[in-house]
N, C-alpha and C positions, 0 to 999 in steps of 0.2 A: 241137333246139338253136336257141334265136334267134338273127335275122341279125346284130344289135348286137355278140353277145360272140363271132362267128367270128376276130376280128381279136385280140383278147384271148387267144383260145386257141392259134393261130397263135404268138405272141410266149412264151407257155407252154412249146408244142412246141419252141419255138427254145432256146428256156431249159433246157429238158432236156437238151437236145442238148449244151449250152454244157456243163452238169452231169458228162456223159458223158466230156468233154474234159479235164473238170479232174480228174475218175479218171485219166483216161488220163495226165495228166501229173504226180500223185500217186505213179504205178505203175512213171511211166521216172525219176523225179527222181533225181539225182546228187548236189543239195546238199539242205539244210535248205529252205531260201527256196523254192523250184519245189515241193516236197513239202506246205508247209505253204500255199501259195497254192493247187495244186489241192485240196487240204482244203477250203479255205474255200470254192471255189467249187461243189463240188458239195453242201457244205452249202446254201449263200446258194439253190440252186438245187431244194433239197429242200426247205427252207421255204418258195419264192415259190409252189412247187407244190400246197403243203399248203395255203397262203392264199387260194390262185385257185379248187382246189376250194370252199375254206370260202365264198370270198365268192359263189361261183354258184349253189350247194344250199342257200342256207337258209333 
């Protein structure tokens, strides 16, 4: 791994994490709006991830 894209990857793992959260609050949501916000967010978070791969392997 080069030193450059440590810091990149870092903000990745963060991102996942963020990903994780918005399942989690997908999973406790009470209304609409909380449900459909953690949707989005663990989507937005499984795309940046699929993108970061793409732009580092190719």
């Amino acid at each position: 791994m080069k030193n450059d894209l440590l810091g990149y990857w870092v903000i990745v793992g963060l991102l996942i994490l963020l990903g994780c959260v918005g399942i989690l609050v997908s999973a406790k949501a009470t209304d609409t709006a909380m449900e459909v916000f953690g949707l989005v967010l663990a989507a937005f978070a499984v795309f940046f991830s699929y993108f970061a791969i793409h732009r580092t392997h190719r």
